[in-house]
N, C-alpha and C positions, 0 to 999 in steps of 0.2 A: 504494500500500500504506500509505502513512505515513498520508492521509487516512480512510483505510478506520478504522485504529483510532482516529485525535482523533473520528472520526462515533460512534464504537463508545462509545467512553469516554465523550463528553460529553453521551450519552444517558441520561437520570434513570430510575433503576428506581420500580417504582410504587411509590405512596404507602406501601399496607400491608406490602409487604416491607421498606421501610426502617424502616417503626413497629415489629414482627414481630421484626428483629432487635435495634432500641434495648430493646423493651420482655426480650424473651429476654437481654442483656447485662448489663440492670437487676438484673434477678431473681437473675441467677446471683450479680453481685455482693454481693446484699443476704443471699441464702443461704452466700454463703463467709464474708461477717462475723461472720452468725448462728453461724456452727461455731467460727471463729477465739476469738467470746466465749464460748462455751460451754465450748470447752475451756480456756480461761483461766480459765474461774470452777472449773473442776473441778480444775486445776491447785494453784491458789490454796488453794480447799477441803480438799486432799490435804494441803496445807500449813498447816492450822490456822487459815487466814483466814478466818473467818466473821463473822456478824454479829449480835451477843445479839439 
């Protein structure tokens, strides 16, 4: 049994499912910052921060 999972585990999933997920973690990341500054600039704005 113990062999059965180290075979199981230390079997590489394909290529495009590892890209698939890197490239999906990317995106999601780049899209949370995108909101995170957006709502800080809208914060800010509320707050008179602008820029002549």
């Amino acid at each position: 049994m113990q062999k059965e999972r180290e075979n199981s585990a230390s079997e590489a999933k394909p290529l495009w499912k590892r890209m698939t997920w890197l490239v999906l973690i990317w995106s999601t990341s780049v899209l949370v910052l995108g909101v995170v500054a957006w709502l800080l600039r809208q914060f800010m704005t509320a707050a008179g921060l602008t820029t002549p």
